[in-house]
N, C-alpha and C positions, 0 to 999 in steps of 0.2 A: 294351843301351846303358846305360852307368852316366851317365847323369843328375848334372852335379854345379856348384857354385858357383865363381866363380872367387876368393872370397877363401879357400875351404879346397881344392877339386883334389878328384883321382878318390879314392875308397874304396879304400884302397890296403889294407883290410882283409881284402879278399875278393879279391883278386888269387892269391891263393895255389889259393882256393876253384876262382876260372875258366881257372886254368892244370890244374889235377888234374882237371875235365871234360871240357874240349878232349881230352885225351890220350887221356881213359878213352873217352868219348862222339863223337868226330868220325871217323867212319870214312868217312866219303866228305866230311869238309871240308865239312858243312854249316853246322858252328856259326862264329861269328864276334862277338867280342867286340870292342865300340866305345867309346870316352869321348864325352861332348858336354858343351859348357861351356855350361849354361842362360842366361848371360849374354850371349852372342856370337849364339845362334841365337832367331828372334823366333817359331818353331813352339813353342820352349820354355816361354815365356815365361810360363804357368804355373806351372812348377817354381823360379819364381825365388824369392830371400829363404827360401828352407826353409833349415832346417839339418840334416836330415835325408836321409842317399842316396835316390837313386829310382833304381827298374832298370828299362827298358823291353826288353819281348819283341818282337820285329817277326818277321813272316811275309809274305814279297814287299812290302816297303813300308810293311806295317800294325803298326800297335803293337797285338796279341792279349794282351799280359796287361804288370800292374806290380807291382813290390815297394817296400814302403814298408822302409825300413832294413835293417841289413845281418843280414837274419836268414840263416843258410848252410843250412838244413834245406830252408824256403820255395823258396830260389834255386835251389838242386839241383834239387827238385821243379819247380817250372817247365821248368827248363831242359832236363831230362830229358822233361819232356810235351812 
């Protein structure tokens, strides 16, 4: 879940990253890529006023791991584990 603010929007930097996963790594359509506007949702409300992306990993419902900016080595890695 790309984690993001609503005066700047999703990290359209690593878009590129979690399209070339999906393709390479979804063989039975488990992965799935989300946006959430930390503003709009009050779970979030933590991640508000950063200016920095946040990426959250979820497994059945649970958030299992985060990435703090858009590092692409990290995220692969996660996303791959």
């Amino acid at each position: 879940i790309d984690v993001y603010q609503a005066w700047c929007g999703p990290c359209k930097a690593v878009l590129n990253l979690f399209r070339k996963l999906k393709t390479e790594f979804d063989d039975d359509d488990v992965l799935h890529f989300a946006v959430a506007e930390a503003d709009s949702i009050p779970t979030l409300e933590p991640f508000r006023k950063r200016c920095e992306p946040v990426f959250l990993f979820c497994v059945n419902g649970k958030i299992i791991a985060m990435v703090r900016g858009a590092n692409a080595p990290l995220l692969t890695k996660k996303t791959i584990e």
